[in-house]
N, C-alpha and C positions, 0 to 999 in steps of 0.2 A: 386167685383170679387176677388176671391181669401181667402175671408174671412169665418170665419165659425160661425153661430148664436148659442150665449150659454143663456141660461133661469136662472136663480139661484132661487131657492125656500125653507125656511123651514118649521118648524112643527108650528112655531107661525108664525106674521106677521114684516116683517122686517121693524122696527122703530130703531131710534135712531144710535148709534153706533156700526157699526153690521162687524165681520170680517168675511172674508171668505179666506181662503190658497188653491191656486192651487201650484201646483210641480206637472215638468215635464224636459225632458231630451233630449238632441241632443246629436249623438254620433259621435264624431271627428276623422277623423284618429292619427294612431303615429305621432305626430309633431317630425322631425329631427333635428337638433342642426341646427340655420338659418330660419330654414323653416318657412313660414308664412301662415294664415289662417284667411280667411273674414267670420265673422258670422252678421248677420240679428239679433237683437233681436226684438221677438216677439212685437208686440203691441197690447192692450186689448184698444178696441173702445165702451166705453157706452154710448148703444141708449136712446133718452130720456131725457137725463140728462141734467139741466140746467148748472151743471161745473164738470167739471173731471179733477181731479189732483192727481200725486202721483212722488212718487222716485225710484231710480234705484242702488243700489247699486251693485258693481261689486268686487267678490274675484278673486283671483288667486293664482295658485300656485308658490313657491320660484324664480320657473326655468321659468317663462312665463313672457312676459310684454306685457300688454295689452294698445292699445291706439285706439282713433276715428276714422273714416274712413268716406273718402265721408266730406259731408256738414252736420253735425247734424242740425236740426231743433226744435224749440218745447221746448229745453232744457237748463236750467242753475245749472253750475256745484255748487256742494257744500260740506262742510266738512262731509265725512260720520261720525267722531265720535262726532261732535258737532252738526250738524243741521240734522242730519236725526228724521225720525220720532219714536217713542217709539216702535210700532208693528212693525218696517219695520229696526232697530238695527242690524248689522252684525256686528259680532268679527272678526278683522281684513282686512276688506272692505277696498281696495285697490284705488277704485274714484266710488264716486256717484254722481246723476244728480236728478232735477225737473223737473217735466216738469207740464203742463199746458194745456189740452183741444190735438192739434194736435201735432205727434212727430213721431220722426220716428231716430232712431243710429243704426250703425254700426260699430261692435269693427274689430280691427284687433288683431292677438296674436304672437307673437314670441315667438320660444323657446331661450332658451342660457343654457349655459354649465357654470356649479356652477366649480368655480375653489378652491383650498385646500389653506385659507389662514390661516396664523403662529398664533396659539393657546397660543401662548407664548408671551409678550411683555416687556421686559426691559426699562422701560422710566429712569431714571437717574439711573447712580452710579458711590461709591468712593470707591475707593481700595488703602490702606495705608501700606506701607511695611516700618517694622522699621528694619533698620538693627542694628546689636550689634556686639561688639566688640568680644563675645565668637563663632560667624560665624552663630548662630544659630538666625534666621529673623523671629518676628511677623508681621503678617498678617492680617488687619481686611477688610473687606468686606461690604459694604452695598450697596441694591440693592430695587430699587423701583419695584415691578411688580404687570403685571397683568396677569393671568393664566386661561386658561378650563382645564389643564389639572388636573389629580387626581396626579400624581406625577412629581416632576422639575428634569430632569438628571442634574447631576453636573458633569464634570470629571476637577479635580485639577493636579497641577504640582506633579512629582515625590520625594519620600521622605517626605509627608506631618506627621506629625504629630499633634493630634489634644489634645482643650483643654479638659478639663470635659462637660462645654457644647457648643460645635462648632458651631450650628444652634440655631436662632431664628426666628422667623416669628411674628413680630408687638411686641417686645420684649418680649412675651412668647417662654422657651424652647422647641426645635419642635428636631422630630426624624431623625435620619439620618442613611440611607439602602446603602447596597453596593449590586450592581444589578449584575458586574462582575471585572474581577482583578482591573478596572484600571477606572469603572463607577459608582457613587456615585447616589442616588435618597433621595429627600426631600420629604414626604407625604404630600398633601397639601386639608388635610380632613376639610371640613366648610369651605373653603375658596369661596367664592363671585365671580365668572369670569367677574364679571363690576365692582369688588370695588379692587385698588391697594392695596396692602400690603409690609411690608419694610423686607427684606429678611438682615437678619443680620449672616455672616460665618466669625469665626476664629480659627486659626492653623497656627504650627510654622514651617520651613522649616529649613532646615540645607544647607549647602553650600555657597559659595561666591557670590555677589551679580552682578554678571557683565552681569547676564540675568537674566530680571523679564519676568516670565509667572504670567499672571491670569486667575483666574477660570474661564472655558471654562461652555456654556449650549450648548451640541452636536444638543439638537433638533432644531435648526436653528431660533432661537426667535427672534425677531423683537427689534433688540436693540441700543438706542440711546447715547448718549453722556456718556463716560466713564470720570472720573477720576482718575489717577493714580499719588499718593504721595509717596515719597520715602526720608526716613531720616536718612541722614549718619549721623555719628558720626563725631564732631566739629573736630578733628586732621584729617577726611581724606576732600580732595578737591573733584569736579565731571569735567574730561578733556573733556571727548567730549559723545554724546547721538547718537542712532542711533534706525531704528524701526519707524514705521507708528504712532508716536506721537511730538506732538507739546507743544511748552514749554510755559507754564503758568506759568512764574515766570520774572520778570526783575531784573538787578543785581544794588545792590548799596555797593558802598565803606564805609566803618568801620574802621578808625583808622588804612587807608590805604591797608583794605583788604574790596575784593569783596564779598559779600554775597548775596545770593540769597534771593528775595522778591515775594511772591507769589502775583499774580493779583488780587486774591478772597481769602479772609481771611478763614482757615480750617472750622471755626465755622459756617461759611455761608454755606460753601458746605455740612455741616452735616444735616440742616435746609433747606437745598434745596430740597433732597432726600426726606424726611418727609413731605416736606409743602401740609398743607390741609388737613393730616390725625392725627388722636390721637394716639399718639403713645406712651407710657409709656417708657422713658431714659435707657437705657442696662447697666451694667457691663462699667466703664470709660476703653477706649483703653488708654493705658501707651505707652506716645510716648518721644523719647528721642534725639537729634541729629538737624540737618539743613535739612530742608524742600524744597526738589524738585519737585515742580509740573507739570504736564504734562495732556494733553486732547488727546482722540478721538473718531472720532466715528465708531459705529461697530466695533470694534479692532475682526481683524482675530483667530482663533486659533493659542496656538504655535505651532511652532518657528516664524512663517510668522508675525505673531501680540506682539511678544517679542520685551520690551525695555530693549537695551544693554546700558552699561553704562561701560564707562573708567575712572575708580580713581584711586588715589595713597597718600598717607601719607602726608599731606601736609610740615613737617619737611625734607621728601627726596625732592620734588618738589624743598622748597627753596634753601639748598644746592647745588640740581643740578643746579638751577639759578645760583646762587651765584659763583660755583665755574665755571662756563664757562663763565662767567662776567668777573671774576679776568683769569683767563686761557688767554682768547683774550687778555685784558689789557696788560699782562705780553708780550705774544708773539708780540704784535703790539707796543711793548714800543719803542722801534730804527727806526719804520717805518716814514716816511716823515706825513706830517699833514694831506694831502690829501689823503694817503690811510686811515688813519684814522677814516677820515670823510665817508669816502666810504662806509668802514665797518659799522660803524655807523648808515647811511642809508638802509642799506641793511638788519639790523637788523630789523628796524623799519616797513618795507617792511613786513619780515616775518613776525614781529607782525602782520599785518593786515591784513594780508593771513589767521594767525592762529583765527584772530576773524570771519574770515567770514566761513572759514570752519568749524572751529569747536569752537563757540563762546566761552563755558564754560572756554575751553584753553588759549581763546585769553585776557577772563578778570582777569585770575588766572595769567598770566602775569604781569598784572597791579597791583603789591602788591609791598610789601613791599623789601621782598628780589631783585626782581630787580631796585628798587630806589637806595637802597643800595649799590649795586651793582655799577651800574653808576655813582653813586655817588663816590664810595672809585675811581673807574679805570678814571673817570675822572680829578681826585684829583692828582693821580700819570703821569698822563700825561701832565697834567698842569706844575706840579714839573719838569719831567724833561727836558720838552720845556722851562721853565724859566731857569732852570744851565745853557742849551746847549747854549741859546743866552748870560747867564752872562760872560761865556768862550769866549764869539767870542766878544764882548766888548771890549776894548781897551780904552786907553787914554796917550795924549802926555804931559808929562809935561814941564812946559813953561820954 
């Protein structure tokens, strides 16, 4: 009941391996975002036959997900691109099934709602800011991506000036468009959207260094772990860091001064960018000065994702040590031992305020000008506590 008797016949006698193609069509209503729907598929019953066997393979479209419904019977699932059969091959067949003599499935389908994800994706990068003694800061950039799109926005900080060639892409020179005042585009013709490539930008900037911005991509790219390096020149110190990044360096002493030690060697992080692709070596970045490292991830656009930085000369730092070392010593020379000691403490206090607040400060401390320091005001206090008690001395003679 319910079935309908079909005859198949041709012009010769059907021996051997013989195909035969029906196509036919059920028409569904508009599925709505949620919306679900139960289909029946067909089953072909041949009479007669001592075995009947075939497969089922099932497409769909992007926005649909198809699964079982009810209790299949009759059926064992299988690789549509590796076990199906040679006449029975679909491109792109979503799940298929075997079956065996009796069977019987029922699909169900859902729609879903295709959402707009980032065509753009930044997996690593380093950005090295040299600073120089003429105010004027090179810049180098490198950046691992992967892209759909045909062109990258770029918008950089203000006052940039660039070199002869500011862009490259996998160390060939690549063009660089200005779409409007203040938005920069890279063409990104032949490029692969499943194969990364190393985005290489420099140019030089004018101004003091006490806010780094880096090159922003406005179209909202999916971007991972940033590094940002920053190399002052050996006479200035770095006081204190501020800004949504983290400090990649730990300090070691030098012939009683602190110097900054990066956690990951520059070289490494160059090789990190790269690794896994072939990449022919660019133009050497000329770096010059003490090395501050810093991580984050996703770093905002600026000003919100700006690392501020507080230096000063290191020649005025020590002086200013120095002379409010001797300054105290001088004023607190007459005072009893115990204020002395007070002060003393109290000093030592602020040191560890200033390391916790603002660490760079607190280890710029621990140099040499204040040993010094301590050293000379200690020296004279000693001095005069030894005369005061030789004065108060006395002796009878016999």
């Amino acid at each position: 009941p319910g079935y309908t008797a079909w005859m198949f016949s041709g012009d010769t006698e059907l021996r051997g391996d013989v195909a035969i193609k029906l196509q036919w069509g059920a028409q569904i209503e508009d599925l709505k975002i949620g919306q679900r729907v139960e289909l029946d598929v067909p089953r072909l019953v041949a009479q007669g036959s001592d075995r009947a066997w075939g497969q089922i393979l099932i497409t769909k479209s992007e926005t649909l997900d198809v699964t079982t419904y009810g209790d299949p019977s009759g059926l064992r699932a299988i690789d549509p691109g590796q076990d199906s059969m040679p006449d029975a091959q679909v491109a792109n067949a979503s799940r298929a099934f075997e079956f065996h003599d009796v069977w019987s499935l029922r699909l169900a389908a859902v729609r879903y709602k295709l959402e707009e994800v980032k065509r753009t994706s930044i997996e690593r990068g380093l950005v090295r800011v040299v600073a120089t003694r003429s105010g004027r800061h090179s810049v180098h950039g490198l950046y691992r991506i992967r892209s759909a799109r045909q062109r990258l926005a770029l918008r950089l900080p203000k006052g940039v000036e660039f070199d002869s060639q500011p862009v490259r892409i996998d160390g060939a020179p690549a063009n660089l468009e200005r779409a409007d005042t203040d938005l920069l585009t890279i063409p990104l013709t032949g490029q692969d959207p499943n194969q990364s490539f190393v985005l290489d930008l420099r140019y030089n900037l004018a101004g003091n260094l006490s806010q780094v911005a880096l090159p922003f991509f406005p179209e909202e790219p999916a971007i991972q772990k940033v590094y940002l390096g920053v190399y002052l020149p050996e006479e200035y110190c770095l006081l204190r860091t501020l800004g949504p990044w983290t400090d990649e360096f730990t300090w070691r002493f030098t012939r009683l001064q602190a110097k900054p030690w990066p956690t990951t060697p520059e070289e490494e992080l160059v090789q990190w960018i790269g690794k896994g692709l072939a990449i022919p070596p660019g133009p050497e970045f000329q770096r010059d000065g003490t090395l501050y490292l810093f991580s984050a991830l996703s770093p905002a656009e600026s000003p919100a994702g700006d690392l501020h930085l507080t230096t000063t000369h290191r020649n005025t730092l020590s002086l200013t040590i120095l002379g409010l070392l001797l300054a105290m010593g001088f004023l607190l020379l007459g005072t009893p031992l115990g204020v002395k000691l007070a002060v003393v403490f109290t000093l030592l206090a602020a040191a560890v305020a200033c390391g916790i607040c603002a660490p760079p400060l607190g280890h710029q401390l621990l140099s040499l000008p204040t040993i010094a320091g301590l050293s000379i005001v200690g020296v004279a206090w000693l001095t005069w506590h030894a005369r005061r008690l030789f004065k108060r001395s006395y002796w009878h003679p016999m």
